[in-house]
VOGU-3710 file (C-alpha; in Angstrom, 3 decimals, decimal comma):
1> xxxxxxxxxx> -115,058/-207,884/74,544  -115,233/-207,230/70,739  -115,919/-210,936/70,236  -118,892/-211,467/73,080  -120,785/-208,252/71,606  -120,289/-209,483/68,333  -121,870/-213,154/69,092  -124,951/-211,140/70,987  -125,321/-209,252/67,966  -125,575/-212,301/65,931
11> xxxxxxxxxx> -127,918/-214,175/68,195  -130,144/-211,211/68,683  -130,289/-211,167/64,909  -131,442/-214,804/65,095  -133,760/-214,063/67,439  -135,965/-211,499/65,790  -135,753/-213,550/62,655  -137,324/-216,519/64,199  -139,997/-214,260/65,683  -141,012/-212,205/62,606
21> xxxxxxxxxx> -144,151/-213,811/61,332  -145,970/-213,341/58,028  -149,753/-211,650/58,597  -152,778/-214,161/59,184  -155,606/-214,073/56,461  -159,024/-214,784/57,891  -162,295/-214,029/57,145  -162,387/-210,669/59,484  -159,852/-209,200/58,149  -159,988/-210,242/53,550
31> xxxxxxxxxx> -164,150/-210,624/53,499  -165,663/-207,440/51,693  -168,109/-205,339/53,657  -171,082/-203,677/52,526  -170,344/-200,696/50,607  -166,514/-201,640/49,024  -166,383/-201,386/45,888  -163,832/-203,100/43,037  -162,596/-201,933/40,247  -162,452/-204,279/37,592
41> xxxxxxxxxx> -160,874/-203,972/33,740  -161,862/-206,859/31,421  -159,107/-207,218/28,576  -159,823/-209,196/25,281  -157,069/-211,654/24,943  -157,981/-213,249/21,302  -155,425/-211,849/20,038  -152,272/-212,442/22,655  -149,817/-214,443/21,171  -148,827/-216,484/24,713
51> xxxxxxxxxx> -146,354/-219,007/24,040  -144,894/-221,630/25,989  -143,683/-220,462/29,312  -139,825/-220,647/29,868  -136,498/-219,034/29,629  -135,901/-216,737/27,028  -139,405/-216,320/25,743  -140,951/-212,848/24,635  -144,701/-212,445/24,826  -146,382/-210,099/23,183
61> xxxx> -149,603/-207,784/24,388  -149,586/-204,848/22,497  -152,489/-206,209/21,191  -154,571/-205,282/24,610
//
C-alpha cells in the first residue's frame, strides 16, 4: 500500500509540473494605457570603471 501511494504521489507531482505554465505577454495585458506613468532615474556612467565581464571581477559604482 505504502509503495502504490507513494508512486501516485510521484506521478501527481509530474503531473502538475507538466501543467504549470509561465504567463503569456501580449499586447493587452504589457501596452501602457493612458494615464500610467514611469518613473525614470538617468545615472551618469562616465565615470564607472566596467571591466571585462567574468569570474572573479569587482566593478565599481560608487561613482553614481
Amino acid at each position: 500500500m505504502k509503495r502504490i501511494l507513494s508512486l501516485l504521489l510521484i506521478i501527481c507531482c509530474f503531473v502538475l509540473h507538466s501543467t504549470a505554465q509561465a504567463p503569456t505577454l501580449t499586447s493587452a495585458n504589457t501596452t501602457p494605457r493612458v494615464g500610467e506613468t514611469f518613473q525614470n532615474q538617468y545615472a551618469q556612467t562616465a565615470g564607472v570603471d566596467n571591466k571585462s565581464g567574468g569570474a572573479n571581477q569587482t566593478w565599481d559604482y560608487s561613482t553614481l
